[in-house]
C-alpha positions in Angstrom: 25.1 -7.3 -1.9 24.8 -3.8 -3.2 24.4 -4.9 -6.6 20.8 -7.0 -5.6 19.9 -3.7 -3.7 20.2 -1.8 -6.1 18.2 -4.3 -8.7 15.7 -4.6 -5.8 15.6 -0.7 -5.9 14.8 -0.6 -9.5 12.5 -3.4 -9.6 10.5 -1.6 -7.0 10.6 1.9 -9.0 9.3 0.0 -12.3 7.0 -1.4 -10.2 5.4 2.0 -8.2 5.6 3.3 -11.8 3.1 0.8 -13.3 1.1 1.2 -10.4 0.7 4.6 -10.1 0.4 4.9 -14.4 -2.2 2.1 -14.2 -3.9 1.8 -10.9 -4.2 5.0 -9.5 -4.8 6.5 -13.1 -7.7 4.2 -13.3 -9.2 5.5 -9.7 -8.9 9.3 -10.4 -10.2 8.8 -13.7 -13.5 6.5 -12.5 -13.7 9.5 -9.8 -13.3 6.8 -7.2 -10.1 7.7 -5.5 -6.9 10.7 -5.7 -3.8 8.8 -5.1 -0.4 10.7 -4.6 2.9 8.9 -3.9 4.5 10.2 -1.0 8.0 11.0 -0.7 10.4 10.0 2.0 12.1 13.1 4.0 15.7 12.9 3.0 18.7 15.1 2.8 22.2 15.3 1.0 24.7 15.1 3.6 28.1 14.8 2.0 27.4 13.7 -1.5 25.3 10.9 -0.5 21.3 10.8 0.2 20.7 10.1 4.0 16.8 9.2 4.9 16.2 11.7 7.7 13.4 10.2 9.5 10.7 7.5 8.8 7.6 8.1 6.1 4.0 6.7 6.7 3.3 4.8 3.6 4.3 4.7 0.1 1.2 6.5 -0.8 -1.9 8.4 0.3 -5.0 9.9 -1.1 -8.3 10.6 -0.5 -11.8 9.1 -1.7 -13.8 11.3 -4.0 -17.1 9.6 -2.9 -17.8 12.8 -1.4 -16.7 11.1 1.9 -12.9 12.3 2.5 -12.1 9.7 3.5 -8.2 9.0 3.8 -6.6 6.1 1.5 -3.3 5.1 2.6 -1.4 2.3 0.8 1.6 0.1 0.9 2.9 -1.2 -2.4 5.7 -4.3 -2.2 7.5 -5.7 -5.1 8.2 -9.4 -4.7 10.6 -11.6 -7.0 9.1 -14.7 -6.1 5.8 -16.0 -4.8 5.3 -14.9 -1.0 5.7 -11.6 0.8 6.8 -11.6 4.3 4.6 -9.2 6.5 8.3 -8.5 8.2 9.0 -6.1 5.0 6.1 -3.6 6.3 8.0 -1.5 8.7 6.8 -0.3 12.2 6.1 2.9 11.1 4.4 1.6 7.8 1.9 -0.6 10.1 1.4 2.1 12.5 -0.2 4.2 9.8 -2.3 1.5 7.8 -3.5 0.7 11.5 -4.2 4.1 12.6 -5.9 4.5 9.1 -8.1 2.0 9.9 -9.0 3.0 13.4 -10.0 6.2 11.7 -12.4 4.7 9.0 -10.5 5.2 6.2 -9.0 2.4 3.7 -5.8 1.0 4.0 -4.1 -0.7 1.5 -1.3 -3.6 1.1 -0.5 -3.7 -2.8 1.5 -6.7 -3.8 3.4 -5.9 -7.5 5.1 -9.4 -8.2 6.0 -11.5 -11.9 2.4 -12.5 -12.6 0.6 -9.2 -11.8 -0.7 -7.1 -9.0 -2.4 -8.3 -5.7 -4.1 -5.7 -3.4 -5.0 -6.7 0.2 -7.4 -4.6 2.7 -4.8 -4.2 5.7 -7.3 -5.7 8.4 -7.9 -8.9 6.4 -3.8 -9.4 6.3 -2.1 -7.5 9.6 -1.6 -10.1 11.5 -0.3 -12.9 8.8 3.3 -14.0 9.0 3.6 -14.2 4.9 1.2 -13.8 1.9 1.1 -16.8 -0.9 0.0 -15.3 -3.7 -0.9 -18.0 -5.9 -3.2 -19.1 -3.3 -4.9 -15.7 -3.1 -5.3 -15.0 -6.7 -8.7 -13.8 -5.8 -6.8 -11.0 -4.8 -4.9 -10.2 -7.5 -6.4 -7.1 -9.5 -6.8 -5.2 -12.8 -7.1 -1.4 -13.3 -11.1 -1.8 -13.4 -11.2 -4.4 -9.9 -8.3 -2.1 -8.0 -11.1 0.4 -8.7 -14.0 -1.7 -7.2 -11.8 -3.3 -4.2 -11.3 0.8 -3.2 -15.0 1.2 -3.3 -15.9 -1.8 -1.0 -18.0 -0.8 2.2 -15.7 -0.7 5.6 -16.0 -3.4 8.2 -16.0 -1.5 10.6 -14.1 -2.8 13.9 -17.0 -3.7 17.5 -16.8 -0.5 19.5 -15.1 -0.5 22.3 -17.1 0.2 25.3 -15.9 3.3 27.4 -13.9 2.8 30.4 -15.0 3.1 33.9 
């Protein structure tokens, strides 16, 4: 059990690697996007690393459209085909969702065998699992990472105020 963590752990390290080389490179070079990865709060408590308290997501940024806007993002790596939703914590959601609810762009990036898939949150939140050989319009490049950050928002109805 601790051996296929610890596999899983390094699969998902090579993975934010490429991403972040790659993708993100590719968005602050374009001037599209600053993308930083964020770290989780953690201490050393008696030779071993104890996670203190829950992150928000992997990664954050800002767009440099001259909007500010706030980019948050999510990145899985998957061995196999599918990603189940149930591996985006709580406190991961809660962020993409509050992200959203405050116009800015939130992100589910899928790093799996066969390439990189990346997901606007609001078209994927409420899906049990993710096939990703049946969304491999999804799946992305440096140059269409680049152009799925600069699609417009769809924006959710307003709400009207309460009596």
């Amino acid at each position: 059990m601790i051996s296929q963590q610890r596999t899983a752990q390094a699969n998902g390290k090579r993975a934010e690697n490429a991403l972040e080389r790659l993708f993100h490179a590719a968005a602050r070079a374009a001037m599209v996007a600053d993308i930083w990865k964020v770290p989780t709060p953690a201490e050393w408590v008696k030779g071993k690393l104890i996670y203190t308290k829950p992150s928000v997501t992997d990664y954050v940024g800002i767009m440099l459209d001259g909007s500010g806007r706030l980019v948050a993002e999510e990145a899985k790596s998957i061995e196999d085909d599918v990603l189940y939703l149930s591996s985006v914590k709580p406190h991961q959601r809660g962020f993409l969702d509050r992200t959203e609810r405050a116009h800015g762009i939130a992100l589910l990036t899928v790093i799996g065998k066969q390439g990189v898939w990346s997901f606007r949150w609001q078209d994927v939140q409420s899906r049990t699992s993710i096939t990703l050989r049946a969304n491999m319009d999804m799946a992305v490049t440096p140059a269409t990472y680049v152009s799925r950050l600069r699609l417009p928002l769809r924006l959710p109805p307003a709400s009207s105020p309460s009596p």
